[in-house]
N, C-alpha and C positions, 0 to 999 in steps of 0.2 A: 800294224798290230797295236792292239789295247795294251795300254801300259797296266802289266797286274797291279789289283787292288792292295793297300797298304796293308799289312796285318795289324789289330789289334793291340792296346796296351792294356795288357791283367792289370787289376786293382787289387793286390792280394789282401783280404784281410780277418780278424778270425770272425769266424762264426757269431751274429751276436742274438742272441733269443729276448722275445718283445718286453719281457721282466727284467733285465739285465739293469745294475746300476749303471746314474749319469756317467757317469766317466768310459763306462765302454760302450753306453749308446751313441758317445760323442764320434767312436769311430767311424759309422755309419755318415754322421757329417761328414767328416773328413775324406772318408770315399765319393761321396756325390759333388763335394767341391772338387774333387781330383779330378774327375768324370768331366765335371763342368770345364773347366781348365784346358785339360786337353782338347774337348769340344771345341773350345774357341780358337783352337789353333788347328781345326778342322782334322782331327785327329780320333777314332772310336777308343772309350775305353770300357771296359764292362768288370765290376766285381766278380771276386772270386773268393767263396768261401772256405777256410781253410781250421777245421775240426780233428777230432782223434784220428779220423778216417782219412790217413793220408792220402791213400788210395784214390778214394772218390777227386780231392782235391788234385792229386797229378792228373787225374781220367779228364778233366774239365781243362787243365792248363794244357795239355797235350792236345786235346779237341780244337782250343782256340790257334795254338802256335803263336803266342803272341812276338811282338815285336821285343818286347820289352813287359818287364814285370814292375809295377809299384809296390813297393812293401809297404803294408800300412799294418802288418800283426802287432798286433802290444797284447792279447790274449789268446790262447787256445786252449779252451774247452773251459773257459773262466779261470783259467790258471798263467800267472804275468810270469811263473818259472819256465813255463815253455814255451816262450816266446822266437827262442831262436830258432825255432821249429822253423819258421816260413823262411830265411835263408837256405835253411838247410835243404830245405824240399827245394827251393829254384835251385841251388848248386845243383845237387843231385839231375834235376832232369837238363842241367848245362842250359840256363834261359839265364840272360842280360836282364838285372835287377837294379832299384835302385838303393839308395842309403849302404847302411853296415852292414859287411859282410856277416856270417854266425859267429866267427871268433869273437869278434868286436863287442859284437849285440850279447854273447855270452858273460865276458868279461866287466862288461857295465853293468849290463840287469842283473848283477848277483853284487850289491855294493858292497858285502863285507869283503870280496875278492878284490873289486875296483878298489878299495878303502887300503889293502895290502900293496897294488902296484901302484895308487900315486905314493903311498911313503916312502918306497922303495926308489921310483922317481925324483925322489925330494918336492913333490908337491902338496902343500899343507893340507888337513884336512884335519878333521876333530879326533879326536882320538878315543879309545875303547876304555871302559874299566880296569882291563888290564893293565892298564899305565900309571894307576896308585895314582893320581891326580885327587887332593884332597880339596874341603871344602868349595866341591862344584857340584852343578844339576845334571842332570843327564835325560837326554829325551831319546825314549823308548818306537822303534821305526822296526817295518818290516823290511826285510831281506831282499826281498824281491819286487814287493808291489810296488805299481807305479802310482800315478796321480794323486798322493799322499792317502791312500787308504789307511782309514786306522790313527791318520792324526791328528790329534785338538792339544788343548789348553792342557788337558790332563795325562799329556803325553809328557809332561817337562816334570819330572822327578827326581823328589830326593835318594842319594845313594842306598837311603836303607827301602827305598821302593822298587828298584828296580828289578827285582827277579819277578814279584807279584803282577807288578804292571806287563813285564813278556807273560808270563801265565795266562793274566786276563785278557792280554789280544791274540792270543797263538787259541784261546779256548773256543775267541769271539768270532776269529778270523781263518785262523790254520795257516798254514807256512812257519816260516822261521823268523823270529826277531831278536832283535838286539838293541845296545842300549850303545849313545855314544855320546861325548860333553857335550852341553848342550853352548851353544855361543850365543849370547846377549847382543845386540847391536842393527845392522843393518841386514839386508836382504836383497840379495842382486842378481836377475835372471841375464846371461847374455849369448844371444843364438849366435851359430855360426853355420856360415853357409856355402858348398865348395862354387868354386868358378873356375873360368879357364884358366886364371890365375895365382889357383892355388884357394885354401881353405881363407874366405873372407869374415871377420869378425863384426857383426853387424850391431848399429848403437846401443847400448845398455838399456836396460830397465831396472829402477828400482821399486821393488815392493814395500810401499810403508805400511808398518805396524802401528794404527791408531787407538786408541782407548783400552790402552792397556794389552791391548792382544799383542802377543810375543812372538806367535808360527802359522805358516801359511798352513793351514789345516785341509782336510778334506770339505767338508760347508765352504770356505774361504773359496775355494777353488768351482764348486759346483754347487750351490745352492748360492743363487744371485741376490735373493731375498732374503738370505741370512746376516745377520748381527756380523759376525765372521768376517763374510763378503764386502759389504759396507766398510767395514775395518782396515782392510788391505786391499786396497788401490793402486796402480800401478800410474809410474810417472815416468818420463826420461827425458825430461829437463834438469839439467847439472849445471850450479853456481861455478866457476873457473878454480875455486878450490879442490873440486873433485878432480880433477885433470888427473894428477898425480894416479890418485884411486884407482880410474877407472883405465887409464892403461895402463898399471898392476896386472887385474881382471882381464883386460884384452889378452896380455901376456902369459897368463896363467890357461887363458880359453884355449890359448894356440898350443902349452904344452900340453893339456887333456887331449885336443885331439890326436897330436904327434903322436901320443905315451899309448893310448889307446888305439891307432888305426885307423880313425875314423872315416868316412865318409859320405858327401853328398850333403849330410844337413844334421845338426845337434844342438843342444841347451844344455852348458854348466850354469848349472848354483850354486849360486856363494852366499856366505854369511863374512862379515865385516865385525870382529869384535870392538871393544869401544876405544880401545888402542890404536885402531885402523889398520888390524891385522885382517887379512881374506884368510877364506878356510873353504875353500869346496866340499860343498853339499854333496854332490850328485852329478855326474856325468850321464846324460839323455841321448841316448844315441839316434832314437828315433820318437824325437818331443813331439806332439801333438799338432797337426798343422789345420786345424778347422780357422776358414778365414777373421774370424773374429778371436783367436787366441795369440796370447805373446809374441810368437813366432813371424806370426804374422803382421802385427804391429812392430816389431824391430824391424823388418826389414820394408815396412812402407814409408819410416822415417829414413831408411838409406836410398828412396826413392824407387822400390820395388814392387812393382803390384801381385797380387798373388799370384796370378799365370806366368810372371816371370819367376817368381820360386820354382813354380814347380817344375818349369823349364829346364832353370838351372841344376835340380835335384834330379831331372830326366839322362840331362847331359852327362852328368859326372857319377851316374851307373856303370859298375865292374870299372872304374877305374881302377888302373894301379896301386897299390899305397906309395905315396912319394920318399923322396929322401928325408930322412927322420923318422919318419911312421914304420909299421908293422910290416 
């Protein structure tokens, strides 16, 4: 007898229309390097789009039967709040997925909640207005978006700015925002990645702020040929002073995922004030994996190539949460 043919691995991801800004066309990358990936490990994978119409999107996932589902959602229907949409739809039809489960992905994509459970946690983090914190800045951030939509230079404001400044980005952009201290100092991306071993913390990055620029803004990130972008360069080469630092950061990486659930693959951010105090930014439960971004550079320095990421992110789908986690 023929040994039956393998089933398929879905590439879930949202819907993305040919106008769409850089950052959710980036998705589209991301699925075709998935595609390619698997490919090389002589494996089919095929996109799948996933819109308002959940419907349509099960009728496609059910058609194929996949083996396993990729999550790659970070928008649905251009909206970064209903992002847990696409776990919830693989729970729902009981398909083997990878990354954060929907608690997780809910929990993190809404950071004034994530912002609630690290403090709760005892994990530092900047803190809100509400906290009577005088003479400080405060930088003005959405709710929910990802890949710093909405941030620049003119995001870091004074206290008597900040209602005006949420006005003008909630008028600009829509969703919800909020304002939180802002912290002067360093900038330090660090992915984390599961294995058979448990959740491994993969080499640091840090982001320097050159001529003057203080935040990794939206240009900084996507527009390569901006003033911005040139500005904040990414490095991760560390003088033996940093040691200390940078397993703090390792330390801190391991309690967001604990505290949070995580699984398969994430990027905390931190900010370092000039005390050489860490503060977590942001908790990314499902960061960006197009082969020329951070993620992917962290872990080529830990000797990783990207079809072994994405192996390893294949393997450690619906795992359990371990002891300490959710």
């Amino acid at each position: 007898m023929r040994p039956e043919p393998q089933r398929p691995i879905a590439i879930l991801h949202g819907a993305i229309p040919p106008d769409a800004r850089p950052d959710d066309l980036d998705t589209l990358v991301q699925r075709d390097a998935v595609i390619a990936a698997f490919a090389a490990r002589g494996r089919t994978a095929v996109g799948v789009e996933l819109g308002l119409d959940l419907s349509a999107a099960a009728a496609r996932l059910r058609e194929l039967a996949p083996a396993l589902a990729f999550n790659l959602v970070e928008t649905v229907a251009g909206s970064d709040a209903l992002l847990p949409l696409g776990p919830l739809l693989l729970e729902h039809l009981g398909l083997a997925y990878t990354g954060c489960d929907s608690g997780a992905l809910a929990l993190t994509s809404d950071k004034l909640v994530a912002k609630r459970l690290m403090r709760a946690a005892g994990i530092p983090t900047p803190l809100g207005p509400e906290a009577g914190v005088e003479g400080q800045r405060w930088i003005v951030k959405s709710a929910t978006a990802h890949a710093s939509l909405g941030l620049d230079e003119g995001s870091i404001v004074e206290p008597s700015r900040i209602d005006a400044a949420i006005a003008e980005r909630t008028a600009r952009y829509g969703g919800r925002w909020f304002a939180e201290a802002f912290v002067p100092g360093r900038e330090f991306n660090l992915a984390v990645l599961d294995g058979p071993d448990g959740p491994e913390v993969l080499p640091p990055a840090e982001i320097l702020l050159l001529a003057g620029v203080e935040i990794v803004g939206y240009a900084a990130k996507w527009d390569e040929a901006s003033a911005a972008a040139r500005a904040t360069p990414r490095r991760a080469d560390f003088p033996p002073s940093d040691e200390p630092l940078l397993g703090e950061l390792a330390a801190l990486a391991r309690r967001c995922w604990d505290t949070f659930g995580l699984r398969g693959y994430a990027r905390i951010d931190f900010r370092v004030d000039e005390q050489g105090r860490p503060f977590v930014l942001e908790v990314n439960a499902n960061p960006c994996l197009s082969p020329d971004a951070g993620f992917a550079a962290a872990a080529a320095r830990a000797g990783l190539s990207f079809d072994d990421v994405i192996a390893r992110i294949a393997a450690s789908a619906n795992r359990p949460a371990r002891e300490g986690g959710r």
